[in-house]
C-alpha positions in Angstrom: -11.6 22.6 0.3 -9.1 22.0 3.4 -8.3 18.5 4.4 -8.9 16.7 7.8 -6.4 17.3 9.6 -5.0 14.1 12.0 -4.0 15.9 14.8 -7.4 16.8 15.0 -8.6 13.3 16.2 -10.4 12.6 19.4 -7.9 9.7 20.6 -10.3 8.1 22.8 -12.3 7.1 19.8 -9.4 4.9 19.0 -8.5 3.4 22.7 -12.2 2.4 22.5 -12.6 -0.4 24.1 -9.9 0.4 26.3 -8.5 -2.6 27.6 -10.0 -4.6 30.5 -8.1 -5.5 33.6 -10.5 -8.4 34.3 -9.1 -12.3 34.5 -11.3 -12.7 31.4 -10.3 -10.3 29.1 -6.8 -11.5 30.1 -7.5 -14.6 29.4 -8.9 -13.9 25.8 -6.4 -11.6 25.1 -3.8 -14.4 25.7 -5.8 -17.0 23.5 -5.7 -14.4 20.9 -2.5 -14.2 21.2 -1.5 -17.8 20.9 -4.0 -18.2 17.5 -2.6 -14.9 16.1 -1.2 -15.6 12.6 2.7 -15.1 12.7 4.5 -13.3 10.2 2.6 -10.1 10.4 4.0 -7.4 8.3 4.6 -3.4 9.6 3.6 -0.7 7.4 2.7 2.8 7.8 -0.1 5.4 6.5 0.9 8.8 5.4 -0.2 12.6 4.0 0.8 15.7 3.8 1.2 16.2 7.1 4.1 14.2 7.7 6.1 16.1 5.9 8.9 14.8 3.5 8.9 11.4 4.0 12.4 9.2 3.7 11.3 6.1 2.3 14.7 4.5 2.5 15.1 5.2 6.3 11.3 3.9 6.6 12.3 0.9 5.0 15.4 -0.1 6.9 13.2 0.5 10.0 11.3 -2.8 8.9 8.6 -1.3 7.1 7.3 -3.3 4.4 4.3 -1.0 3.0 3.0 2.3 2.6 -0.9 3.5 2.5 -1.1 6.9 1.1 -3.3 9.9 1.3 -4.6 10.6 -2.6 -7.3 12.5 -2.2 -10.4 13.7 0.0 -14.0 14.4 -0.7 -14.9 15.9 -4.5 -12.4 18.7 -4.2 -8.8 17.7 -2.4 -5.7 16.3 -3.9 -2.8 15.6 -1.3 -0.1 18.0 -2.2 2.7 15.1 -1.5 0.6 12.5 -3.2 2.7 11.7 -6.4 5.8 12.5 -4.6 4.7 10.3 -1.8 3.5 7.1 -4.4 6.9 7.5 -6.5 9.5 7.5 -3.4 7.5 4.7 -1.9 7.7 2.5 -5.0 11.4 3.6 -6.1 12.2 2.5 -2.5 10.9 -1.3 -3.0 7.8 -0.8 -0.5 4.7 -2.2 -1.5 2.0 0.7 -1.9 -2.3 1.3 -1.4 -3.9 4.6 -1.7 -6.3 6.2 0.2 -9.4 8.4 -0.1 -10.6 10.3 3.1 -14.4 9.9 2.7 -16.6 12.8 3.3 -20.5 12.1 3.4 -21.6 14.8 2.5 -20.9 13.9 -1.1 -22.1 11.1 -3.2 -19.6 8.1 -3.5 -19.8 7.7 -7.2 -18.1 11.6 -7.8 -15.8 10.9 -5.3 -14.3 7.9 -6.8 -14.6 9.7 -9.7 -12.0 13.1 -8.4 -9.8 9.8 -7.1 -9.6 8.4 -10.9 -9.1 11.6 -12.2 -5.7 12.7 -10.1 -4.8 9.1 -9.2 -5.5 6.8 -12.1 -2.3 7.6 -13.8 -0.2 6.6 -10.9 -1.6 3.7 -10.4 -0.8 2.4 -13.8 2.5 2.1 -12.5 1.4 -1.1 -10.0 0.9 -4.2 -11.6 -2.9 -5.9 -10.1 -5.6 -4.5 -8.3 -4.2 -2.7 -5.5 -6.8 -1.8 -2.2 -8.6 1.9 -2.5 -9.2 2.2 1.6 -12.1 4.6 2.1 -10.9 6.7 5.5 -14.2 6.9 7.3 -13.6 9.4 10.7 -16.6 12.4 9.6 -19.8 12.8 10.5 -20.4 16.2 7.7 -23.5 16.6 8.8 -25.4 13.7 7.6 -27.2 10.9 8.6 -25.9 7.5 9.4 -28.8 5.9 6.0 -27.2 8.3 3.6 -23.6 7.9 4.9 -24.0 4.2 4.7 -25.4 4.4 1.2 -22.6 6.9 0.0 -20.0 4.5 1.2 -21.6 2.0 0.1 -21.5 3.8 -3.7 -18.2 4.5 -2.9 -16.9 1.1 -2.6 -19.6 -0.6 -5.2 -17.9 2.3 -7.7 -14.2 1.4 -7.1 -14.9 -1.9 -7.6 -16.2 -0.7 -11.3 -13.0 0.8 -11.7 -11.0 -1.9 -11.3 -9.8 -1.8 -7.8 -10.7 -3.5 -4.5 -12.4 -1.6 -2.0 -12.1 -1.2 1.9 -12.1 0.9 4.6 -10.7 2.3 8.0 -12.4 3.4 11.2 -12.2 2.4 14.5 -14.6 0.2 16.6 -16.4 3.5 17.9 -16.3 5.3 14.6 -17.5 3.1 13.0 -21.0 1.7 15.5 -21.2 5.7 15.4 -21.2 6.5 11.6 -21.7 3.3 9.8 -23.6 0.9 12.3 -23.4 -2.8 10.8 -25.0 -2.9 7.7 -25.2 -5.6 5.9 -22.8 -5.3 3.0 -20.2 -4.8 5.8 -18.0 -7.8 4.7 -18.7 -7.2 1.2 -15.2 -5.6 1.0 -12.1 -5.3 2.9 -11.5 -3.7 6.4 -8.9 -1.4 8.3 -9.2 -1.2 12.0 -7.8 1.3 14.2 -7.7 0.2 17.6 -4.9 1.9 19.7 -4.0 -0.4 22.5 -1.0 -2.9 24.2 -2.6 -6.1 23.0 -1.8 -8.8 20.7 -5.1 -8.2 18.8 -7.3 -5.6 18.1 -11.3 -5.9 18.6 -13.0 -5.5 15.8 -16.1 -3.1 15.0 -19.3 -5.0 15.2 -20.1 -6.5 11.8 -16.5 -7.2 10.8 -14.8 -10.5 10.6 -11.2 -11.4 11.1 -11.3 -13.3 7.5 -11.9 -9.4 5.7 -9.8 -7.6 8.4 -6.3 -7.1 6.9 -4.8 -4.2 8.6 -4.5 -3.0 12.2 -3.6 0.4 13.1 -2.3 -0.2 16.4 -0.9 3.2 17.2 1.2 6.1 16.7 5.0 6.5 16.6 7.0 7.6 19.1 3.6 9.1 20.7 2.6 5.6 22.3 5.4 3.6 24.1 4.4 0.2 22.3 4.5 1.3 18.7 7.3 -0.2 17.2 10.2 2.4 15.8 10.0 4.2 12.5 12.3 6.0 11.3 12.4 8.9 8.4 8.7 9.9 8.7 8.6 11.8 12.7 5.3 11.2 14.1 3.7 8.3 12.0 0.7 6.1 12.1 2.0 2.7 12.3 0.1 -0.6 11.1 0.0 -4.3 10.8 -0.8 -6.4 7.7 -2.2 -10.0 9.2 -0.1 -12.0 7.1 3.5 -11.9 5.3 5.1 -10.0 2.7 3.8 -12.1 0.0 0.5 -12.7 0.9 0.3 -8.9 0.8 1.5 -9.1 -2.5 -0.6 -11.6 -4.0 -3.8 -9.8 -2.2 -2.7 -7.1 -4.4 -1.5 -8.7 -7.2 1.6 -6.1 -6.7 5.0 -6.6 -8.6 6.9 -4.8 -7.3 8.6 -2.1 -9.7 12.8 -1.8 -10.5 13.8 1.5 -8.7 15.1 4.0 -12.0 18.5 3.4 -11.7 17.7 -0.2 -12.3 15.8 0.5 -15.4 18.5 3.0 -16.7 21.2 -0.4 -16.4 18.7 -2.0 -18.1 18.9 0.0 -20.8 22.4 0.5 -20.8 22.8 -3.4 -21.3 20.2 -3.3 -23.6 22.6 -0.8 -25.8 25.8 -2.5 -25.3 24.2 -5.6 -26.9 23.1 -3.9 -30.1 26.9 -2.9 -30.4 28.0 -6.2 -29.3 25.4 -7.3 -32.4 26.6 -4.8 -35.1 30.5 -5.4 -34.5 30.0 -8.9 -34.7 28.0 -9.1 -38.2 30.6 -6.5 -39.2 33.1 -8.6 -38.5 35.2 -6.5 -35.9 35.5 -8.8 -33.1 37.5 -11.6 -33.0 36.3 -14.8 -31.6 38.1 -14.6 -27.9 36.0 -10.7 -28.4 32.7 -12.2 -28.8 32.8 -15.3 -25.8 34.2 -12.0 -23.1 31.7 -9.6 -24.8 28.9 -11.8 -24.1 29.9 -13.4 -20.9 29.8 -10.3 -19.5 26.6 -9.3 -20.4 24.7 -12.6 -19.1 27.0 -15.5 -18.6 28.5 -18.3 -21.2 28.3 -22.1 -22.0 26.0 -21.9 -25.1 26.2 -20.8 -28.9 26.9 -17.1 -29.4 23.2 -16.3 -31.2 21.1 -18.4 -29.2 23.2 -16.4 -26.1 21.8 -13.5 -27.8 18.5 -14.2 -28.6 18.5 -14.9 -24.6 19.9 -12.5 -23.6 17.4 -10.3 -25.7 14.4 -11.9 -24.1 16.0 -11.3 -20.3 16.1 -7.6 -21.3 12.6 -7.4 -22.5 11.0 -9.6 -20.2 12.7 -6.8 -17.5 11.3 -3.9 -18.8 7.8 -5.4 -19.5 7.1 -6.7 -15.6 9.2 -3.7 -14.0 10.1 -0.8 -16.0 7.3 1.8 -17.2 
């Protein structure tokens, strides 16, 4: 099957509601402003069709996560998925997959074609990440069976482990979902494309479940905030800080390969360090230098060891897979 392409998106789906130029949606939209949570977090969400990413220039552009395109309906893997979820990770950013729903399947087999080309990858992720469920598509259905396929959808990826949310916007989502009543049953995206200091929010959702805001598209809309390495990008807010984001997910984030590979460097050095010693080939000036090197001195050579041991293993379990 082909995938839905972005470009293809009717943007005034996502200025809707288009901002007011009345004294009381001014006035709101400056109270919102004021009780917005600071610390909000930039990220973007990406596919195939941007291309060969640059996660480092994306990061030193102030982006501090990455939602990525997996898969789409029963048939559809992303053909920069696994490149996409390596670079991201190897680059320090905190990563979420998504799945662009298409109702004219059943929810359960389309978490089941996510599992089957994602699972693997996500292994690499410590916690439950977020599966976001990319709801733009009408496919020909109507709005009871779409809401009970998503529904299935999220109610599945839950089974499997993850946590479960979606994007639309505030029209897309009155359009094809309505407000039913498992709405806030599970996380939410918004895309609202507009100057303000807050998005709305589609009717149903509250701002407790709402974590991310898609608030636009770089360089295409004059107050999107630069990114760099990715050309034309959606770009998004997390409502909250770094680690918040991180506990939400339960993410450690993973040593890039070169760190592991030092890892295991010192991890070799050591056992030479350990054989020369009980052989009897290094003096004792040798051994105090040796081990300084590797992890610092003050203490008794073998209990400097043994600590030195557990540093190294404690490493590789939380980081290196």
């Amino acid at each position: 099957m082909t995938d839905f392409n972005p470009n293809s998106r009717v943007r005034g789906e996502f200025f809707y509601p288009l901002p007011s130029k009345n004294w009381f949606a001014r006035a709101e939209n400056y109270l919102l402003s004021v009780l917005a949570v600071p610390g909000w977090i930039r990220g973007i969400d990406i596919s195939h069709w941007n291309g060969t990413v640059d996660f480092q220039k994306v990061k030193d552009s102030g982006i501090d996560f990455v939602v990525i395109k997996a898969t789409e309906g029963t048939g559809f893997l992303d053909p920069k998925w696994q490149y996409n979820w390596r670079a991201s990770l190897d680059t320090g950013l905190v990563v979420m997959p998504y799945h662009f729903f298409r109702s004219n399947y059943k929810g359960a087999e389309q978490v089941d074609w996510f599992m089957q080309n994602a699972e693997a990858y996500l292994d690499r992720v410590e916690g439950k990440t977020v599966l976001w469920w990319d709801v733009e598509t009408a496919d020909g259905v109507d709005i009871t069976t779409r809401q009970n396929r998503l529904h299935g959808a999220c109610v599945n990826t839950v089974k499997m482990g993850l946590q479960a949310g979606y994007y639309s916007s505030p029209y897309k989502w009155q359009t094809l979902v309505g407000n039913p009543v498992w709405t806030n049953d599970y996380f939410g995206w918004v895309a609202h494309w507009s100057n303000v200091s807050y998005p709305t929010l589609p009717i149903g959702w509250t701002k407790e479940k709402t974590k991310v805001w898609q608030n636009g598209i770089y360089p295409t809309y004059s107050w999107v905030e630069p990114v760099s390495g990715a050309g034309t990008v959606d770009h998004n807010y997390f409502f909250g800080t770094l680690q918040e984001l991180r506990d939400l997910l339960g993410f450690t984030p993973p040593l890039p390969p070169d760190c592991c590979d030092r890892v295991a460097q010192i991890e070799q050095e050591l056992i030479v360090i350990k054989s020369r010693i009980a052989q009897g080939e290094l003096n004792d000036f040798e051994q105090n230098d040796r081990l300084t090197a590797v992890e610092g001195g003050g203490i008794a050579r073998n209990e400097r060891i043994f600590e030195v041991e557990k540093f190294i293993q404690n490493i590789k379990d939380a980081t290196c897979k």
